[in-house]
N, C-alpha and C positions, 0 to 999 in steps of 0.2 A: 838623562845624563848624556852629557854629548861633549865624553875625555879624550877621543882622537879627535872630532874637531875642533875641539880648541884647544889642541896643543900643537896641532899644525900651522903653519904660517898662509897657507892657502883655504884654510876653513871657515876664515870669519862669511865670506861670500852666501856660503849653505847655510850659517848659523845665521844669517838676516834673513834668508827665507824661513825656513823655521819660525824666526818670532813674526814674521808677516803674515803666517799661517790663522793666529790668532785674529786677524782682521776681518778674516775671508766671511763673504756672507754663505748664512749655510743652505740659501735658497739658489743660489746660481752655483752652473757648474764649473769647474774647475779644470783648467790645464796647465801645466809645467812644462817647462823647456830647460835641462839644463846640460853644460857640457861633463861629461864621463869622468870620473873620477883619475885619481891618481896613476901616472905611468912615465918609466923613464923615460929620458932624454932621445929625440929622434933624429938619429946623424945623418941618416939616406934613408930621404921622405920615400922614393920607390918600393921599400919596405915597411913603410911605416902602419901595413895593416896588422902587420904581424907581431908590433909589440902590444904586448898587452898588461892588465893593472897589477899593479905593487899592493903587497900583500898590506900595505900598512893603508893605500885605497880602497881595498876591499872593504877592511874593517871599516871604514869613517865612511863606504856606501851603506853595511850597513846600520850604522849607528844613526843614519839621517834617514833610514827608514825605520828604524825604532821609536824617533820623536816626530814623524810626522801626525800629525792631528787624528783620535779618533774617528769613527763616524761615517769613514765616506769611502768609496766604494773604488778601490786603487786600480788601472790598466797602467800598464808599460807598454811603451814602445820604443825603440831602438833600433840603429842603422844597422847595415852590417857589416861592421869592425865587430872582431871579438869583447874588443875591448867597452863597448856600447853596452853589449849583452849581459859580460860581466856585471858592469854597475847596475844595472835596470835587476837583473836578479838579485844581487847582493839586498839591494834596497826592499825588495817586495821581502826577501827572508826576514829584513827585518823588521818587517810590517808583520809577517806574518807572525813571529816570532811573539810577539806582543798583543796577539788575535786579531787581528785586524782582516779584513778583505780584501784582497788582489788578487792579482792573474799577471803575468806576463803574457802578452799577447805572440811580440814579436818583432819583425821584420818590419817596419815603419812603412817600407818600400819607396821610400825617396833617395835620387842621386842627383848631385848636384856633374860629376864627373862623367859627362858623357863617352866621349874616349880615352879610355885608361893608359894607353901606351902612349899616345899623343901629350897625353896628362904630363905624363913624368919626363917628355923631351922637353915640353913647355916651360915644367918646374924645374928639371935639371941644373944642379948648383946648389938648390936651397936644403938646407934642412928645419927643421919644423920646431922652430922657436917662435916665442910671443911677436915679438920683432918681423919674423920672414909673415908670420899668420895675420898681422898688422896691417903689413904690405900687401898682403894677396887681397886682405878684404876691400881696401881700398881702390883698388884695379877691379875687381871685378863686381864694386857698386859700380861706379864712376863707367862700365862700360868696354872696358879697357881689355877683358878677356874676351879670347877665341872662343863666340856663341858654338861653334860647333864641336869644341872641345868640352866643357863649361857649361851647364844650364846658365843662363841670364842669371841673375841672383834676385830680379821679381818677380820674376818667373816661378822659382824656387820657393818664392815667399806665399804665392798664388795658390801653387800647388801645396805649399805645407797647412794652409788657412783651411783649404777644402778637403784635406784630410784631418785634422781636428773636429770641423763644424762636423765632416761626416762621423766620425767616430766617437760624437757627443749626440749624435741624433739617434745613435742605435745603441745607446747603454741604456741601461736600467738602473734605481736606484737613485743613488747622491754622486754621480761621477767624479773623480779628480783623475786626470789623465796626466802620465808623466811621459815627456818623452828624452829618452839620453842622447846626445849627439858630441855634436864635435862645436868647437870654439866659432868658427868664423859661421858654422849654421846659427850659435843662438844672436852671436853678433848681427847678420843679414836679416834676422827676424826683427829682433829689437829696433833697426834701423828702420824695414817695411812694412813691419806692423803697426808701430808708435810714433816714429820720428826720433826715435832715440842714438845717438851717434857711439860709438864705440868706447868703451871707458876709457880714461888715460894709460890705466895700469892693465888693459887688456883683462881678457877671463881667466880666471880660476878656475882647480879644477872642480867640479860639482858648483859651480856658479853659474846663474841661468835669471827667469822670471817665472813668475806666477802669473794669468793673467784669468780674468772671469770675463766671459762676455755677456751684455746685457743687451736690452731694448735700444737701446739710443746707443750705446757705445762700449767701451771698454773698461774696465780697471784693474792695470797691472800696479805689479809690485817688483822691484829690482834694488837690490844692496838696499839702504837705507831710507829708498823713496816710494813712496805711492800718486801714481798719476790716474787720472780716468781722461780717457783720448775717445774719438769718434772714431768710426770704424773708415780706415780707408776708402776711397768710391770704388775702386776697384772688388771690394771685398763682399761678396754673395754672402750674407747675413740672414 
């Protein structure tokens, strides 16, 4: 049953992963990327670690860990915003809830934010709409942001590959790793993972990709499409 997510306007995204799930082969392992579930409005991004998820995200986290697919062997990871944490838990309760296997792990330990107070004179003015987060991602493909403020964002993408491949090389079992982040993280992946450019209507909350790596290459899942893409040259495979 999946009654908060579809009765919210931002849930079709998770309910297309969900029925992607059905595709997955159950011989390859599995990762997820997706952004953090529901949370208000962020007027002054300088606090914006501090808000954290709406009770009515909670539930639709864990109702998208109540129909994720038997079988397979669930790890979380999550940045550290509270709000990350929330979802990534929410979700495994509701895996677990349904007997399933998971673990929260943790702390992902990726930042894209090198200097945090530089951070916020740089972004100063913006608050943190689909719109401003549009803007940012764009700037900081393209080059545009202060490397010293700022991881590079393929850099970012370098570093987020070599912690999945590593974190699928030391489980056990049927792995599906999930990981919760933030909008412009699953966006900069999708772009330097795949080649995928950022959707028109921006992300959703809990909207992300599925992606399985194989021999030759890849095959992700995203909203309504399934692609299989070769693995980057940069990508230690």
């Amino acid at each position: 049953m999946t009654q908060v997510l579809g009765s919210v306007d931002w849930g079709r995204a998770a309910l297309e992963l969900l029925g992607h799930c059905r595709a997955l082969d159950d011989e390859k392992p599995t990762v997820m990327h997706i952004r953090h579930t529901e949370r208000p409005v962020i007027d002054d991004i300088s606090n914006g670690r501090a808000v954290l998820s709406t009770p009515l995200g909670k539930e639709a986290a864990y109702e998208l860990g109540m129909n994720l697919p038997a079988g397979w062997d669930y790890r979380f990871y999550h940045t550290y915003y509270e709000r990350t944490q929330e979802t990534a838990e929410r979700i495994h309760e509701g895996i677990v809830a349904r007997g399933g296997a998971s673990e929260v792990v943790g702390d992902m330990k990726l930042r894209t934010i090198l200097d945090q107070e530089e951070y916020f004179r740089y972004q100063s003015g913006y608050s943190d709409t689909d719109h401003s987060a549009a803007d940012f991602m764009e700037r900081w493909t393209s080059g545009q942001t202060p490397p010293q403020i700022i991881l590079p964002s393929v850099e970012f993408a370098k570093r987020a590959a070599e912690t999945a491949m590593e974190n699928l090389a030391s489980a056990g079992g049927k792995p599906f790793h999930v990981y919760v982040s933030h909008d412009v993280w699953v966006a900069a992946l999708m772009f330097h993972w795949f080649g995928v450019p950022p959707h028109e209507d921006w992300y959703t909350f809990l909207d992300g990709f599925i992606v399985q790596p194989g021999d030759e290459g890849m095959t992700v899942y995203y909203r309504d499409k399934e692609r299989t893409v070769g693995f980057p040259e940069w990508w230690d495979d």
